[in-house]
C-alpha positions in Angstrom: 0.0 0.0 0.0 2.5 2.5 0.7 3.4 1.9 -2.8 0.7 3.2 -4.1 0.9 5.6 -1.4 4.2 7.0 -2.9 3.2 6.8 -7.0 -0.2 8.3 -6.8 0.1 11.5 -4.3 4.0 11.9 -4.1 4.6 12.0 -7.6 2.0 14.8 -8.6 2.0 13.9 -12.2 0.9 10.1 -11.9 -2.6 12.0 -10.1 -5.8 10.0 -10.4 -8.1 11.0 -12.6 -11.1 9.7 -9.8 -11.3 12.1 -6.6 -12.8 9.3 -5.0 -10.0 7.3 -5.6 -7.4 10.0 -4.8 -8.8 10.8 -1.4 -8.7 7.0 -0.5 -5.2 6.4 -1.6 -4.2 9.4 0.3 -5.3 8.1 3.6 -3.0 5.3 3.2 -0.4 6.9 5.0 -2.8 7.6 7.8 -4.6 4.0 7.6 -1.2 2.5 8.5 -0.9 4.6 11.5 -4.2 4.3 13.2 -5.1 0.1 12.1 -3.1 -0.8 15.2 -5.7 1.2 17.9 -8.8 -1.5 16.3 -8.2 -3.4 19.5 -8.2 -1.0 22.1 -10.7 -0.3 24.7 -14.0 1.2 23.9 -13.6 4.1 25.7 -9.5 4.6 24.8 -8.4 7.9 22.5 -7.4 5.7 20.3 -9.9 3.8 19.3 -11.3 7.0 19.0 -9.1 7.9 16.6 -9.6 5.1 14.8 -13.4 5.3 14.9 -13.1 9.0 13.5 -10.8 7.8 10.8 -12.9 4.9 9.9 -15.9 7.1 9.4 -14.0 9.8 7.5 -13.7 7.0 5.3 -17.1 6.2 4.9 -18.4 9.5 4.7 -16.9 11.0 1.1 -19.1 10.8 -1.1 -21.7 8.4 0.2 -24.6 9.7 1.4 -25.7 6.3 2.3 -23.1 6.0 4.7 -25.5 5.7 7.7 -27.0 2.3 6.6 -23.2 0.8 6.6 -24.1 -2.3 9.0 -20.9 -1.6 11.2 -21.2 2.1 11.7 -23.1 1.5 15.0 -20.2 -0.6 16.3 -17.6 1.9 15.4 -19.3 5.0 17.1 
């Protein structure tokens, strides 16, 4: 992933033509940071982190986002 990471957003001229696609591939950096703080507690700051990230993720561009089945679980 960071791969990708570093051909689509470091290298400016290799830019997706999808936003969608851009903005997810730019949170790669980020995703590797915060997928460790899944497991902790409930009520830790970092699985609040995590929970923000997560529905970052799921809110651009979906206005359906609300009917994910594990958005309950996450917040």
């Amino acid at each position: 992933m960071v791969f990708l990471y570093d051909y689509f957003v470091l290298r400016k001229k290799n830019r997706l033509y999808s936003d969608f696609k851009f903005y997810r591939v730019s949170k790669i950096k980020q995703f590797i940071i915060v997928r460790d703080y899944k497991n902790e507690p409930k009520n830790s700051v970092e699985f609040k982190i995590y929970s923000d990230f997560i529905l970052d993720w799921i809110q651009y561009r979906n206005p359906l986002w609300h009917k994910v089945p594990f958005v309950n679980k996450i917040r």
